[in-house]
C-alpha positions as CSV (number, residue, x, y, z in Angstrom):
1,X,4.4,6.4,-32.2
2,X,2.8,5.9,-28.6
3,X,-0.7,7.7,-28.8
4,X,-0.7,9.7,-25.7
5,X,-3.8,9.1,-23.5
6,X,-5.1,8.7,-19.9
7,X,-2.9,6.7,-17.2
8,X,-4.5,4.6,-14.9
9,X,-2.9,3.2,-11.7
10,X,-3.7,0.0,-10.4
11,X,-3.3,-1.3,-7.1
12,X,-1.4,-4.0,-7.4
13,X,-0.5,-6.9,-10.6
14,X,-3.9,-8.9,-9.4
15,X,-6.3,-6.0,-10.2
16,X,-4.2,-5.3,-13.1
17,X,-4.5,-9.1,-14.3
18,X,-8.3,-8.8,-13.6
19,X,-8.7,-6.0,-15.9
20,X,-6.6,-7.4,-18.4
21,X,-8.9,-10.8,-18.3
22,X,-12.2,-9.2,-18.5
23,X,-11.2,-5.8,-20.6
24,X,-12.9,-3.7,-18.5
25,X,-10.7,0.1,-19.5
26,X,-10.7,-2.0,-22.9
27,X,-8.0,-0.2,-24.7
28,X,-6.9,2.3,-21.9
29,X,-3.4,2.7,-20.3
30,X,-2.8,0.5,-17.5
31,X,-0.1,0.0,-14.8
32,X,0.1,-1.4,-11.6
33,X,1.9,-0.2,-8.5
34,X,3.1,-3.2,-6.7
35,X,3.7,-2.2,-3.3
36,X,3.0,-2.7,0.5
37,X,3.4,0.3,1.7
38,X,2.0,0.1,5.0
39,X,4.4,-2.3,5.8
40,X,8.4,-1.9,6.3
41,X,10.6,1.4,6.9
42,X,10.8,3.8,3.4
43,X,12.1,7.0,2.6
44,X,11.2,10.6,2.3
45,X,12.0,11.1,-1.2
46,X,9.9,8.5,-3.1
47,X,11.6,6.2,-5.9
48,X,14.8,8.2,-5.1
49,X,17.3,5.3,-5.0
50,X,17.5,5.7,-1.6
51,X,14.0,4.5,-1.2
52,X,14.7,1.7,-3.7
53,X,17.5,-0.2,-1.2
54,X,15.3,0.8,2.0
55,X,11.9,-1.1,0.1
56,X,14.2,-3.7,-1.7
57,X,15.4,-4.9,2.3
58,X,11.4,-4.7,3.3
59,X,11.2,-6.9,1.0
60,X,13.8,-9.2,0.6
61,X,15.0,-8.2,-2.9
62,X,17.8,-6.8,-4.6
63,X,17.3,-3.0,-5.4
64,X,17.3,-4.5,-9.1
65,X,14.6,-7.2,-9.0
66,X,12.9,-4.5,-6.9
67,X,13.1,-2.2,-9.6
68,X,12.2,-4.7,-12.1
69,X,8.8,-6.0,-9.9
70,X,7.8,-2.0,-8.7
71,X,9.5,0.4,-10.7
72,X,9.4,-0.5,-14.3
73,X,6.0,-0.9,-14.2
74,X,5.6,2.6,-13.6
75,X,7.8,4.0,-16.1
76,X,4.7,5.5,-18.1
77,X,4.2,7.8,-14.9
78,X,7.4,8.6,-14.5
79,X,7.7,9.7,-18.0
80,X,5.3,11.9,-18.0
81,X,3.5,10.8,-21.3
82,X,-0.6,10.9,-20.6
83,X,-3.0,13.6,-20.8
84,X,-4.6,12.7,-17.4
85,X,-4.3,10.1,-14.5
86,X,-7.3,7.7,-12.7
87,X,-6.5,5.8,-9.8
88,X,-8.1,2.5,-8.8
89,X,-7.6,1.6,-4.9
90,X,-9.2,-0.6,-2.7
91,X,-11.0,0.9,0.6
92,X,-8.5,-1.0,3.2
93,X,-5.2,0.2,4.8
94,X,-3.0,-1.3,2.8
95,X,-4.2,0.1,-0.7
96,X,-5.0,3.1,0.9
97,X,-1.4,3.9,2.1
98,X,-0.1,2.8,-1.7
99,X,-2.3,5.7,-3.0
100,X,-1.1,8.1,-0.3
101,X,2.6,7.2,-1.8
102,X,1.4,8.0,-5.8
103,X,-0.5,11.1,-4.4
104,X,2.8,12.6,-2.4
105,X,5.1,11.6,-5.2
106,X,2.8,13.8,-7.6
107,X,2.8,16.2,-5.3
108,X,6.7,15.9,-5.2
109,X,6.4,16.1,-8.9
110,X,4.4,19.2,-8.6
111,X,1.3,17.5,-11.0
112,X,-0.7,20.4,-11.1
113,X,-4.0,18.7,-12.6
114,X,-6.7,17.2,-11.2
115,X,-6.9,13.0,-10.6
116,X,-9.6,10.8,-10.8
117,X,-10.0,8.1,-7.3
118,X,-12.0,5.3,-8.5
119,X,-12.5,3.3,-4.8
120,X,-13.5,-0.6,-6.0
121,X,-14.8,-3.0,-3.8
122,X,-15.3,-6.7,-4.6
123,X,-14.4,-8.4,-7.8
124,X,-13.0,-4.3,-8.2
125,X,-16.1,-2.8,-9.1
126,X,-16.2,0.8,-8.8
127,X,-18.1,1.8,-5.6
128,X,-16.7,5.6,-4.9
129,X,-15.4,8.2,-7.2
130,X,-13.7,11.1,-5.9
131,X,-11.6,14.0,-7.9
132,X,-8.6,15.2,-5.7
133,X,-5.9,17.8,-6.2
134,X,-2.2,16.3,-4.9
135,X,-1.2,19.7,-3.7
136,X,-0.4,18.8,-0.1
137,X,-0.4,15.0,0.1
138,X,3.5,15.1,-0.1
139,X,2.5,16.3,3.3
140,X,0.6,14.1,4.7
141,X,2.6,11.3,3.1
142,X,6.0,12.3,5.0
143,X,3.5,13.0,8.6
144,X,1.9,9.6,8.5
145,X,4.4,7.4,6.3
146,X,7.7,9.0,8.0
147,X,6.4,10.8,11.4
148,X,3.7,8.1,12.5
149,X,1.4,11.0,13.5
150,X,-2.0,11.4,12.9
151,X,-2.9,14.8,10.5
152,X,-5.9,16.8,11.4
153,X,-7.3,16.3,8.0
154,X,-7.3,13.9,5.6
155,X,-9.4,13.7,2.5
156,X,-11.0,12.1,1.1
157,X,-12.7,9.8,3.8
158,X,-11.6,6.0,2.5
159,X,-7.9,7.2,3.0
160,X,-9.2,8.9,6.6
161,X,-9.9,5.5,7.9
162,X,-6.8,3.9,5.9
163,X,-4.5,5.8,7.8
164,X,-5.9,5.7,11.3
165,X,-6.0,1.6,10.8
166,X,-2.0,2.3,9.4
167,X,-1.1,4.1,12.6
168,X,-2.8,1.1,15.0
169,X,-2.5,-2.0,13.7
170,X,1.3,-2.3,14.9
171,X,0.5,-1.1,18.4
172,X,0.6,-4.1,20.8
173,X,-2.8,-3.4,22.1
174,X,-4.4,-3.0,18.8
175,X,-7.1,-5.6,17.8
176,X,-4.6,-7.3,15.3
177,X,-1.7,-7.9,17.5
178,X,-3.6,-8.7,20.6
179,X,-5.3,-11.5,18.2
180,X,-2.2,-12.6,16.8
181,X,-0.8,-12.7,20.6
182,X,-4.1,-15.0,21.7
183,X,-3.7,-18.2,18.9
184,X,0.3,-18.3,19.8
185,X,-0.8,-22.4,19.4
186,X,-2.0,-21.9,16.0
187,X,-0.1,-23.2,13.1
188,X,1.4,-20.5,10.9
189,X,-0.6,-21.2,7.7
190,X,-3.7,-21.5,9.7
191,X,-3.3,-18.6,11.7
192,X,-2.7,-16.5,8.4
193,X,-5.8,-17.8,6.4
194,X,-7.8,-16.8,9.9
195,X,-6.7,-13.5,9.6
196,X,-6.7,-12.3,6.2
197,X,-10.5,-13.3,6.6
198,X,-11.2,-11.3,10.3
199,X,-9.1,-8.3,9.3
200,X,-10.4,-7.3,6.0
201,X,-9.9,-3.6,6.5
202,X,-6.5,-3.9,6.4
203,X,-5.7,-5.8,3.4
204,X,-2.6,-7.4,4.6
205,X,-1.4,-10.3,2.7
206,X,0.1,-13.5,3.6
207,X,3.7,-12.3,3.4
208,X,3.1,-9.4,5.6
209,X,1.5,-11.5,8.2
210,X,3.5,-14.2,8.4
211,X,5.9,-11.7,9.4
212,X,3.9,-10.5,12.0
213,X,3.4,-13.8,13.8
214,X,6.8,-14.9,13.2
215,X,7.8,-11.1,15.3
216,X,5.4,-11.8,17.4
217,X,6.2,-15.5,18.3
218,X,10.2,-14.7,18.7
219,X,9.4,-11.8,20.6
220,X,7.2,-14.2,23.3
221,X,10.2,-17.0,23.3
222,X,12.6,-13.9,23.9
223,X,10.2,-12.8,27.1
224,X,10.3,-16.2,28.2
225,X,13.9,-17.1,28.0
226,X,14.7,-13.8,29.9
227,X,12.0,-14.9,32.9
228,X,13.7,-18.3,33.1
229,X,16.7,-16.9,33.2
């Protein structure tokens, strides 16, 4: 018989390895929620299957090694089966924009008790700790994730500035892009390591920006073809 006891998410199988390695909740619940959600088109109704084949495309899965990778990982908190829930997120956009996606699928659920935000900084040390109610994040999830529009408030203040880096950094102006755009010359794998150290506060990885240079890079060819055209 599984003793029930407190959940805790995880951003992501590296903090979840850390805390394995050095035993830091010792004996407490873990899982990790392995996701970039600020990257890639998603659904309304979170781990619906639906959402499943949209985020399995993102990321060039099947919907069943996505399920294996992001959902069964989960399966204690879909279940149901603790007596509370801690969250432990990084400050940048892209853990920020995972927790916005647990906190509007509790709210979907209708979780009626309060959560624990533990924000870590390096080597995930806890630097913030917040207690939130989800009652309204479902909200804010489908304005930001699915509308793109900026809410009037957001609490607390880590997932503020998550989202307001979220609804930028795509724009072609924003300081990303237009850096991206400048180092065209750059090789791919140099260009990425360059980045990942500049843009901190967003947390992308290497996946996501390879992507973005790769979109970025066809879409100057493209302009070019059409001029000489």
């Amino acid at each position: 018989m599984i003793q029930i006891q407190p959940l805790h998410i995880l951003n992501g199988q590296e903090m979840y390895n850390y805390f394995n390695k050095t035993n830091f909740l010792e004996q407490e619940r873990m899982i990790p929620f392995n996701e970039a959600m600020c990257y890639g088109n998603t659904t309304g109704e979170l781990f619906s299957q639906e959402f499943v084949e949209v985020r399995a495309m993102v990321h060039h899965v099947t919907p069943e090694q996505y399920a294996d990778i992001t959902l069964k990982p989960l399966h204690s908190l879909f279940s149901g089966n603790f007596t509370s829930i801690e969250c432990w997120f990084d400050a940048d956009m892209f853990c920020q924009i995972n927790l916005l996606t647990i906190l509007g699928w509790l709210d979907q659920q209708h979780y009626q008790d309060p959560i624990t935000l533990h924000i870590v900084g390096e080597q995930f040390k806890p630097v913030e700790c917040f207690r939130l109610k989800v009652e309204g994040y479902n909200a804010l999830y489908q304005q930001v994730v699915m509308d793109k529009t900026m809410p009037k408030v957001i609490h607390p203040a880590p997932l503020k500035k998550g989202v307001e880096l979220y609804l930028n950094y795509r724009n072609k102006d924003s300081d990303l892009m237009l850096d991206i755009q400048r180092h065209q010359a750059v090789p791919e794998t140099e260009l990425v390591s360059a980045l990942i150290e500049k843009f901190q506060d967003y947390g992308l990885g290497d996946v996501q920006y390879i992507e973005l240079i790769r979109e970025q890079r066809k879409k100057r060819i493209t302009g070019i073809s059409i001029l000489e055209d």
